[in-house]
C-alpha positions in Angstrom: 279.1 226.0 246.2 281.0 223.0 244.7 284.6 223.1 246.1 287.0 223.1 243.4 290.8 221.9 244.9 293.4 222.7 242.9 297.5 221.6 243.5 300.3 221.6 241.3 301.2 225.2 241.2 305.1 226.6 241.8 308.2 228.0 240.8 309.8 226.6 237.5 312.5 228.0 235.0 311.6 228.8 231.3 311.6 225.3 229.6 310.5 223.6 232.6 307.0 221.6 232.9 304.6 221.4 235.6 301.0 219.3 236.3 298.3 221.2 237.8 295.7 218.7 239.0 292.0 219.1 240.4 289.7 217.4 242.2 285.5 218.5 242.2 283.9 217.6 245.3 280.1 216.8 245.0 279.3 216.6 241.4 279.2 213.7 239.0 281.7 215.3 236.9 280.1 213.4 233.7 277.5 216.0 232.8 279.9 219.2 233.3 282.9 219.8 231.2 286.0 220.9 233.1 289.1 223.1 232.3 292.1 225.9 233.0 291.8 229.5 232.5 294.1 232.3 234.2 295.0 235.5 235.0 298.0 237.3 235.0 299.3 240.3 237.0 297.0 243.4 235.6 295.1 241.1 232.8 291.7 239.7 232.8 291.2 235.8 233.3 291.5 234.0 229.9 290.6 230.5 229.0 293.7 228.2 228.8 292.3 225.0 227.7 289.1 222.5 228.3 287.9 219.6 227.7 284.2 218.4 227.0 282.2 215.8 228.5 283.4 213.1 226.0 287.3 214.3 226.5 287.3 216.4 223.5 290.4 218.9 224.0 290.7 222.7 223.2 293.2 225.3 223.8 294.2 228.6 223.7 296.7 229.6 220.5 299.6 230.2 222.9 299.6 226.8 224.4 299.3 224.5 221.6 301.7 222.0 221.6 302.9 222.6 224.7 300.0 221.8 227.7 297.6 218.9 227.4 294.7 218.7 229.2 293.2 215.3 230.4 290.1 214.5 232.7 289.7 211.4 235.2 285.9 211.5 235.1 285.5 208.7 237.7 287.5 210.9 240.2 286.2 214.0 239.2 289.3 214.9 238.3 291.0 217.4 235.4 294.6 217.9 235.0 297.2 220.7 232.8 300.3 219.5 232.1 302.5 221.9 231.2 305.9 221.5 229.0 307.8 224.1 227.5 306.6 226.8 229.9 307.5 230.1 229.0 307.5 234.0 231.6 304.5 234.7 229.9 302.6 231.9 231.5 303.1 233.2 234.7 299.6 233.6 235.8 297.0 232.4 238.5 295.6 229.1 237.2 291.9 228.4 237.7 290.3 225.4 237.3 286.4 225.6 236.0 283.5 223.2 236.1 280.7 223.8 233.8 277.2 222.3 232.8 276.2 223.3 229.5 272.8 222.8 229.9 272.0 225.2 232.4 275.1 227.4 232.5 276.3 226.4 235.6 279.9 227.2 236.8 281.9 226.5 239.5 285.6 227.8 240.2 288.6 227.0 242.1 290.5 229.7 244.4 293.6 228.8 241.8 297.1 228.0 242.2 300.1 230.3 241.1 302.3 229.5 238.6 305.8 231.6 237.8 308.4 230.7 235.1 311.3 232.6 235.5 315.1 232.3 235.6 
């Protein structure tokens, strides 16, 4: 099991912004892409936003415009910033590795994130 540590997580008022960051331990983070999903209280864990092996962004509907996700391949390293953050983002975050070629998936144990006032 590759250990996925995530940071970045906390308490933030609607309108605020916060950077999740994490770090893959024991991978070469070039052949897997890497991203964000999460789950809120009662919901299933959705996809938030990834990015491919050559950096190609996506993201969910509801965060356009607001998060951008960015990758430090050298460090094995993906990162969420978040502006604009709204109660409805309140949700675990979860950061994912994945290879394409064989399906292979590794996950974080996430960090929390609430918006509220």
């Amino acid at each position: 099991q590759v250990p996925l540590v995530e940071s970045g997580g906390g308490f933030v008022q609607p309108g605020g912004s916060l950077t999740l960051s994490c770090t893959a331990f024991g991978i070469d983070s070039r052949f897997y892409s890497m991203g964000w999903y999460r789950q809120g209280p009662g919901k299933q864990r959705t996809l938030v936003a990834t990015i491919s092996t050559d950096a190609r962004p996506n993201y969910t509907d509801s965060v356009k415009g607001r998060f951008t996700i960015s990758r430090e391949t050298a460090r094995n390293m993906v990162f969420l910033h978040m502006n604009s953050l709204k109660p409805e983002d309140t949700a675990m975050y979860y950061c994912n590795v994945h290879r394409s070629y064989d399906g292979t998936d590794y996950w974080g144990q996430g960090t929390q994130v609430t918006v509220s006032s």
